[in-house]
ZANU-130139 format. One record per residue (C-alpha): residue number from 1; x, z negated, y negated. Coordinates in pm, 1 decimal. Each point is the difference from the previous one (the first is absolute). Example, Ala and Ser with C-alpha at 12.3 -4.5 7.8 and 13.67 -1.06 7.14 Angstrom:
   nr        c1        c3        c2
    1    1230.0    -780.0     450.0
    2     137.0      66.0    -344.0
END
This chain:
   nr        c1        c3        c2
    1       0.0       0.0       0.0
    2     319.3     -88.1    -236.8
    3     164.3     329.4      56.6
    4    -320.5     166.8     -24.4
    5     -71.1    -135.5    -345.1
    6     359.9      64.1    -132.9
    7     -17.5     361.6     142.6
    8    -308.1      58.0    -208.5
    9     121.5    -130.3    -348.7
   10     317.5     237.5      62.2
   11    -134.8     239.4    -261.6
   12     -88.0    -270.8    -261.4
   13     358.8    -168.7       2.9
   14      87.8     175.0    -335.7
   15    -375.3       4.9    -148.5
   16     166.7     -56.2    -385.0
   17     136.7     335.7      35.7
   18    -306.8     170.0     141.1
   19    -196.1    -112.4    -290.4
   20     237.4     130.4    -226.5
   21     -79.9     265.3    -175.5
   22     177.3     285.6    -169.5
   23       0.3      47.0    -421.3
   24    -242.2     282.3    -108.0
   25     213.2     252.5    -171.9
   26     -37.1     319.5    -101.1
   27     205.5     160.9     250.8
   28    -235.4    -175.6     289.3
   29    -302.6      81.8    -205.5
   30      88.1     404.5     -17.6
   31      49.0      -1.6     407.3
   32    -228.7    -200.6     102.6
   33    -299.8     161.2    -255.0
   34     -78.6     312.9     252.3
   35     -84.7    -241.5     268.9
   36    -227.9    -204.8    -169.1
   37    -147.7     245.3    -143.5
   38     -89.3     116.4     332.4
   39    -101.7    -339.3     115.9
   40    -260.1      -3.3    -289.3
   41    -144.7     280.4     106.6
   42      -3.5     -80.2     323.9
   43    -204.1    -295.2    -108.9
   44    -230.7     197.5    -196.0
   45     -85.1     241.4     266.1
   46     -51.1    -263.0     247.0
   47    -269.7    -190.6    -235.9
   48    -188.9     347.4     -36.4
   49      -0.1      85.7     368.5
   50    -167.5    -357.4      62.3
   51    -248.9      41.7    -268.1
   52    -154.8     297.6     258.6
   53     134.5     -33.5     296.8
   54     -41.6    -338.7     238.3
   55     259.2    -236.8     133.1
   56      20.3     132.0     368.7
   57      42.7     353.4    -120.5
   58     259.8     -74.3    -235.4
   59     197.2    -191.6     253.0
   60     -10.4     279.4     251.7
   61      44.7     301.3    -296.4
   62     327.3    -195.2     -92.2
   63     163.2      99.9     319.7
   64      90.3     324.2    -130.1
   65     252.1    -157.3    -228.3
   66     171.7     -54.9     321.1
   67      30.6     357.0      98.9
   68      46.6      94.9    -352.3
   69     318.5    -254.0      -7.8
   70     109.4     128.7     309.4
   71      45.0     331.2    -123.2
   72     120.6     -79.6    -287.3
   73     302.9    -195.1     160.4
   74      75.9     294.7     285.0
   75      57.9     247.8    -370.6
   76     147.4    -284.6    -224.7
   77     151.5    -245.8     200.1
   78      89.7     197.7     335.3
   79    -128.1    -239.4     210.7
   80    -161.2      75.5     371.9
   81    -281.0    -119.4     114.5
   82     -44.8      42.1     359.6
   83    -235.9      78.4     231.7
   84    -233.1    -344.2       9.3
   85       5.8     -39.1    -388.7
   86    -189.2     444.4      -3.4
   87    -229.8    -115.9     267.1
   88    -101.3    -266.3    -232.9
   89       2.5     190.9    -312.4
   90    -224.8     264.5     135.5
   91    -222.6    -271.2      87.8
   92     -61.6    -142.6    -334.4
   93     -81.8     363.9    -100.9
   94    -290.4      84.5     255.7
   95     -98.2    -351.3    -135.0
   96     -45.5      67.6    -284.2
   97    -179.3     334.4      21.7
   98    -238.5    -166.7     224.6
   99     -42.8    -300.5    -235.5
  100     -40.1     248.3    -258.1
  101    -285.9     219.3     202.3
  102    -217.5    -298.8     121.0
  103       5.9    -174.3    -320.2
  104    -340.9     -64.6    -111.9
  105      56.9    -103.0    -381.5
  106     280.9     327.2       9.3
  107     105.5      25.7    -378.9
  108     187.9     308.3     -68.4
  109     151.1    -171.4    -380.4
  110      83.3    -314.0     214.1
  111     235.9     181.5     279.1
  112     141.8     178.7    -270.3
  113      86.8    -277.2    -139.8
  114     136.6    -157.2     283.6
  115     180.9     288.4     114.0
  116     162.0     -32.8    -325.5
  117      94.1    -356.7      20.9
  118     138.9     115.1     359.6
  119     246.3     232.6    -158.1
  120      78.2    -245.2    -247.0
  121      55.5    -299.2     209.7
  122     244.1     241.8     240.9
  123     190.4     109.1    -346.9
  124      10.9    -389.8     -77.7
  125     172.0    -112.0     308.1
  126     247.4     309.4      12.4
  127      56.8       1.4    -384.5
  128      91.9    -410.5      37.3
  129     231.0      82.8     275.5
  130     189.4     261.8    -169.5
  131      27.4    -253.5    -350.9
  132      88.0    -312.4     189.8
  133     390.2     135.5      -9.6
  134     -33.0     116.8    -293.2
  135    -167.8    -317.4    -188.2
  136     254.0    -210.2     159.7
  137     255.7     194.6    -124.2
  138    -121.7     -75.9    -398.0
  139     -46.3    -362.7      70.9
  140     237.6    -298.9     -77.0
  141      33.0    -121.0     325.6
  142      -2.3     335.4     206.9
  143    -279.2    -163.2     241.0
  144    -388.0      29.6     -87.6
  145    -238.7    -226.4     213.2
  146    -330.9      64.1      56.6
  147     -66.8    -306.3    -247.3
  148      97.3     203.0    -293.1
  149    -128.5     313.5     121.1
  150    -324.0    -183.5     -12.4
  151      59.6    -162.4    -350.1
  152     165.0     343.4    -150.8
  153    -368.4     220.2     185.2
  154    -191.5    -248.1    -165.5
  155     166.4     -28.5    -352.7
  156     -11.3     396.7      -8.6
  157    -355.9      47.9     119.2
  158    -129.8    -219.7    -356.0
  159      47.9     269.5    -204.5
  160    -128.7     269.9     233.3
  161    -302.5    -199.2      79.0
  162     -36.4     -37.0    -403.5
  163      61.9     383.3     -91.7
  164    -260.8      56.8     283.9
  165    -256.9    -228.9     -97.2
  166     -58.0     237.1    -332.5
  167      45.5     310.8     218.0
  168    -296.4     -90.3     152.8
  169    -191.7    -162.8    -301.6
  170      24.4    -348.7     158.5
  171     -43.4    -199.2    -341.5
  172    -335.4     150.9     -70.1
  173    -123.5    -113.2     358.8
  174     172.4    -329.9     -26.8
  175    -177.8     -79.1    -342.0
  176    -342.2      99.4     142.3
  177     -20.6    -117.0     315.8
  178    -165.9    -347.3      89.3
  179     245.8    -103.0     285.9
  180     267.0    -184.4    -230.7
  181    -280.1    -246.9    -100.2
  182     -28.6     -47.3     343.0
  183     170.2    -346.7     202.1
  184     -23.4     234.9     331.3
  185     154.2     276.5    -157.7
  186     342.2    -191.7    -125.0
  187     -52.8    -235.5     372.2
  188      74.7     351.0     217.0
  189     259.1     156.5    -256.3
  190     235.5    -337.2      56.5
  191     -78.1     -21.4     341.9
  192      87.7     387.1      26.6
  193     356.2     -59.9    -193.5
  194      67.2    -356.6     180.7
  195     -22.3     254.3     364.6
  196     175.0     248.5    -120.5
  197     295.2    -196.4    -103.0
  198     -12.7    -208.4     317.1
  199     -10.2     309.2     199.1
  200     337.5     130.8    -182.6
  201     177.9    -342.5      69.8
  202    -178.0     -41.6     332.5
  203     138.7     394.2      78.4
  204     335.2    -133.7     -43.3
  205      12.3    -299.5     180.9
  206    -122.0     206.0     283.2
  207     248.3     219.9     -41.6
  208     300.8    -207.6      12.5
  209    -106.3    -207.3     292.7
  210     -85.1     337.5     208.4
  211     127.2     330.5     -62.7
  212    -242.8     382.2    -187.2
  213     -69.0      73.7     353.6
  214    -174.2    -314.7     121.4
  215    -132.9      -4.4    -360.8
  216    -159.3     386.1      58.6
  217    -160.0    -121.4     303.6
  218    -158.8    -284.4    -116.9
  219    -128.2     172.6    -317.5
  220    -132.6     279.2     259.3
  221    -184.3    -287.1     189.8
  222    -156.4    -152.3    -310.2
  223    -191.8     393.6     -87.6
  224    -177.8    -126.6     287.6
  225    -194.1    -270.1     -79.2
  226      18.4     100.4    -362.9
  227    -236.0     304.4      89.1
  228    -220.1    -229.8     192.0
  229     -46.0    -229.5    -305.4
  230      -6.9     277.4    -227.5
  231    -330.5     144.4     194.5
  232    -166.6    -322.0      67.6
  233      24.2    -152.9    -343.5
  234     -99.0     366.3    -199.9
  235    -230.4     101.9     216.7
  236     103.1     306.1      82.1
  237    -190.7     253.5     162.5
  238     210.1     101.6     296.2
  239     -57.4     201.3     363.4
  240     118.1      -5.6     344.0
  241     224.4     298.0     -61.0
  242     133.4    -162.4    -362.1
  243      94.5    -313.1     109.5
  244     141.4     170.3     360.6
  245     247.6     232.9    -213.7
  246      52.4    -309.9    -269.3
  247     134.9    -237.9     326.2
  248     178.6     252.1      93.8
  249     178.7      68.3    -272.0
  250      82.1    -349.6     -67.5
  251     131.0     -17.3     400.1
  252     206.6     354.1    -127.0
  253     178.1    -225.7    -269.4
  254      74.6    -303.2     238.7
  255     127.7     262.1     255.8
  256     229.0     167.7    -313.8
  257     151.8    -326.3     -51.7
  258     105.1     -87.3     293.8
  259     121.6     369.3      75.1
  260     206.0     -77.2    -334.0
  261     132.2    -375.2     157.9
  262     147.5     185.4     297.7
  263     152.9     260.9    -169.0
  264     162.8    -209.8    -208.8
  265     113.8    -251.8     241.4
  266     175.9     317.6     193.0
  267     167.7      80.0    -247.1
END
């Protein structure tokens, strides 16, 4: 029990330099500003999609980032994927055209929208892995951990999230609408933020006590019940053949990620 204890607060031995962070200076700012400018839009997209689409679908339609990041790592990256990690890919696909097919509230401005935020989560992850050596390079220390990669998204996404606001004429709505006098209203926005920063932190606890593949598989295992819950608490209508081809593409991602854990653990 000892050893097993000490073993597991390895990663946390030096946890005053994991929560330092790196200086924001111009030099970070001008690398790092493509990628979060992605990530906002990625954000963005992902809000519209939900605002037509429901929870299950969503789930299952994000698969395709996977093939999309696949490819995009075979013509930018090199890498192989072999035969278990196709199988799986090609899954996900016939997935989602089924999903797509049999889905009863089908909304043509909502999968485009997703399909979007697809393409721009895929450019996120591959953009982020081409700037990491690069950022690092700019910065003080030479190292960037993901604690300031989370401070320096979130610094840069204020004044994105500002400039869009009057894009899309958010002030007018904000100083008309009747949910700011509401208790509820300001209840679910700080519950919302509180999550969201406990899922960053929680992310990287996770993270260093395991390893991105056992972190991919779990994350594959939690579409599952998320879909579930999303369908029982919304409502939505659903069939036989909807929730068959949603399942399945939630077994599709499970099987992806564990295609991915024993490739990498060959190599």
């Amino acid at each position: 029990m000892g050893s097993r204890s000490t073993s597991a607060m390895k990663p946390f031995e030096n946890s005053e330099n994991d929560l330092e962070t790196e200086p924001l200076t111009w030099r970070l700012v001008k690398v790092w500003l493509p990628v979060n400018a992605i990530f906002v839009g990625m954000l963005i997209t992902s809000m519209f999609s939900l605002k037509y689409i429901n929870v299950a679908m969503v789930t299952v339609l994000k698969n395709v980032t996977n093939v999309i990041t696949a490819l995009g790592e075979m013509y930018l990256f090199s890498t192989h994927h072999d035969g278990r990690v196709w199988a799986a890919l090609f899954l996900m696909i016939i997935s989602a055209i089924s999903g797509g097919v049999t889905d009863l509230s089908f909304h043509a401005v909502g999968y485009a929208w997703q399909i979007a935020n697809c393409f721009l989560t895929a450019s996120y992850s591959l953009t982020l892995r081409r700037v990491m050596d690069t950022a690092k390079q700019v910065t003080k220390s030479g190292n960037l951990n993901e604690f300031s990669m989370v401070l320096l998204n979130n610094t840069l996404s204020l004044p994105l999230g500002i400039l869009l606001i009057f894009v899309f004429n958010e002030v007018d709505y904000l100083s008309r609408t009747p949910l700011l006098s509401l208790p509820t209203f300001w209840f679910v926005m700080t519950i919302s933020g509180v999550l969201g920063l406990a899922i960053s932190f929680t992310s990287m606890w996770f993270l260093h006590q395991t390893g991105a593949t056992t972190y991919s598989l779990v994350g594959s295992l939690n579409k599952i019940p998320l879909s579930i819950a999303g369908i029982l608490l919304f409502k939505v209508p659903t069939s036989l053949e909807n929730s068959t081809s949603i399942l399945f593409g939630l077994l599709a991602g499970v099987f992806f990620a564990r295609a991915k854990m024993r490739t990498r653990s060959q190599t």
